[in-house]
N, C-alpha and C positions, 0 to 999 in steps of 0.2 A: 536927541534920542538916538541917532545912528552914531552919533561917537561914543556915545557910554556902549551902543551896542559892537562897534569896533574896538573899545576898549577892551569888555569882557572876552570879546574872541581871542585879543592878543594875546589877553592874559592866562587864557585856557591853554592854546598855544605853546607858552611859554611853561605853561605848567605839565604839559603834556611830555614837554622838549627833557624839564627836571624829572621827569618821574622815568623819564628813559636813564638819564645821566646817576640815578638814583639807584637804579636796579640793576645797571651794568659794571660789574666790579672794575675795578682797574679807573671809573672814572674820577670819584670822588676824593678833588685836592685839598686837603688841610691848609689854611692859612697859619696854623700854631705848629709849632716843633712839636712832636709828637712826645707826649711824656717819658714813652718806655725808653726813647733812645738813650737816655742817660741810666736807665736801671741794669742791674744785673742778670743775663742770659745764663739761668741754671740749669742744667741738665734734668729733664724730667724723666720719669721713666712710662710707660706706655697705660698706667691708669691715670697718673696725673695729666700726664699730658691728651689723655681722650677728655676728662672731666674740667680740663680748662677751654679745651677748645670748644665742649656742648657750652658752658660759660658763655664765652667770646663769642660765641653764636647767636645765643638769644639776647645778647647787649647788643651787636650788632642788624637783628634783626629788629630788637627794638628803634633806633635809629633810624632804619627804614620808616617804622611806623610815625615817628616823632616826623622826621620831613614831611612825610603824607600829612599829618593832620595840620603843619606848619602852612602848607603850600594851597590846602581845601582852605584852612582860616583865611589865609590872606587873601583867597581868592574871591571871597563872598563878605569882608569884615567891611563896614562900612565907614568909621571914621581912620581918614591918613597915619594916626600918628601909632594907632592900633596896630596896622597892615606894616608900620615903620617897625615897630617891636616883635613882629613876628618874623620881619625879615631878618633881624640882628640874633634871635634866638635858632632862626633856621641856617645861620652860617655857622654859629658853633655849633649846631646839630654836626652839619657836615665834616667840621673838624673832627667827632667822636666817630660817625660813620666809616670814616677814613682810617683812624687810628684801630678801631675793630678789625677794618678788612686786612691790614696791614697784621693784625696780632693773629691774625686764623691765618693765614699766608705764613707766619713764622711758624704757628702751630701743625703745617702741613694740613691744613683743612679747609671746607669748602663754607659758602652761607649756606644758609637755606634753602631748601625746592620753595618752599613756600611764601616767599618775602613778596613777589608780584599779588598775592591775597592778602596782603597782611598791608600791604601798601593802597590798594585799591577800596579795604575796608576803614581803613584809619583815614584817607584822602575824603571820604565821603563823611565820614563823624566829623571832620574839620569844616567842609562845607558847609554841612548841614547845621554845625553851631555856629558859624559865621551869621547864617540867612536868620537865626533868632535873634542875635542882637550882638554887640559887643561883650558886653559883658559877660553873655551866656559862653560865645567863645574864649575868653580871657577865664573862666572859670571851669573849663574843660584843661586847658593849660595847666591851670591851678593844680588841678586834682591830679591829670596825666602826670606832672613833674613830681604831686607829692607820691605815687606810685613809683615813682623810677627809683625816685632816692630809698626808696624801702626794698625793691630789691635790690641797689647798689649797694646798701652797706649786706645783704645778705651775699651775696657773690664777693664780696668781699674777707666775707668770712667762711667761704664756702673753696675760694680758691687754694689749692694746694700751696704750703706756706714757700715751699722754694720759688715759685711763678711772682717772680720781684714784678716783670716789665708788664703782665697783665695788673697786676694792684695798681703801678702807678696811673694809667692808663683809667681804670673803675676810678680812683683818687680824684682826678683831675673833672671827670665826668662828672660825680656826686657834687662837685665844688658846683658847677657850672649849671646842673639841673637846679642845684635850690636858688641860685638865682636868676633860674627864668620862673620858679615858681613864686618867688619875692616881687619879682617885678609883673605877674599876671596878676595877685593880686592888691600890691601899690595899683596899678593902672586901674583897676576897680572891678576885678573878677565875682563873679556871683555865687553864692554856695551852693553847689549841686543836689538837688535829692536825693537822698541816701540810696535810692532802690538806681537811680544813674552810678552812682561811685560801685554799687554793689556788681553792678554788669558789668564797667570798665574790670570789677578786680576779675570777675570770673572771667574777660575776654583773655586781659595778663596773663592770666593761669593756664590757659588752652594755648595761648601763643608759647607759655615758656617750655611748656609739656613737648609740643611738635617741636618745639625749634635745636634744642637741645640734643635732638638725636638726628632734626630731619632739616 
């Protein structure tokens, strides 16, 4: 009983330690070459380039929230091989978090005021569908990733068409969320109630709302 209860502290700990390295720009290292570096650097002009960086804001913000809910899963999921799949889909998270702050850095722009709430609320939805069961966490996953790729291909088609290095960058992202959403549910994700999916979209829609300008 006191090692599982030294476990869980370490691993609070530990999760405490990521949600600093999380929220502090400049920490987050991409283990992948970052897509854009091979794209074309086009000159934007000052609407484009305000309307790609609200973009690259709210993908970046997103990312925040993806960790968080990654890091509450893992820290409450009860079988290993679960807590192994959340770890491998929270290191590509951090390759996109990376590649975001790096694209708003070129954009001359900053993240969000708001990402430490937006982290702190998605860290608790992770937790909290860990402590139901697997599956229930692995079916938040599900649905969170099938949300991302819907606005990834809208930001896609929303970003100004010279902005090569921000699409490759969304390109790479969209590849990568549908299969953590493949792989949540292969692992045996549960289908959410409608009136659950319907909150996550309305949270999306208030996170994309603030993030975009704030």
């Amino acid at each position: 009983m006191l090692n599982a209860q030294n476990n869980f502290l370490d691993n609070l700990i530990d999760n405490f330690d990521q949600a600093l390295r999380t929220l502090n720009p400049g920490t987050a290292s991409a283990n992948r070459p970052n897509p854009a570096a091979s794209a074309k650097e086009n000159e934007l002009d000052q609407i484009a380039l305000k309307h790609s960086a609200g973009l690259m804001r709210i993908n970046h913000t997103g990312e925040i929230c993806a960790q968080a809910l990654y890091q509450g899963q893992a820290l409450t999921a009860k079988l290993p091989e679960v807590r192994e799949k959340m770890a491998l889909a929270a290191a590509e998270e951090t390759d996109h978090l990376s590649w975001c702050e790096d694209r708003l850095s070129e954009l001359n722009d900053r993240p969000s005021l708001f990402n430490p709430i937006w982290y702190a609320m998605s860290f608790g939805i992770g937790a909290t569908a860990g402590i139901l069961g697997d599956k229930w966490s692995l079916g938040f996953v599900a649905e969170t990733e099938h949300q991302v790729c819907e606005h990834l291909n809208e930001h896609l088609n929303e970003l100004p068409e010279q902005d090569e290095k921000s699409k490759a960058i969304l390109e790479q992202m969209l590849i990568d969320e549908g299969q953590h959403a493949a792989m949540a549910e292969q692992a045996g994700a549960a289908i959410l109630p409608q009136a659950v999916k319907t909150s996550m979209t309305i949270m999306s829609q208030v996170m994309k709302k603030t993030a975009y300008r704030l």
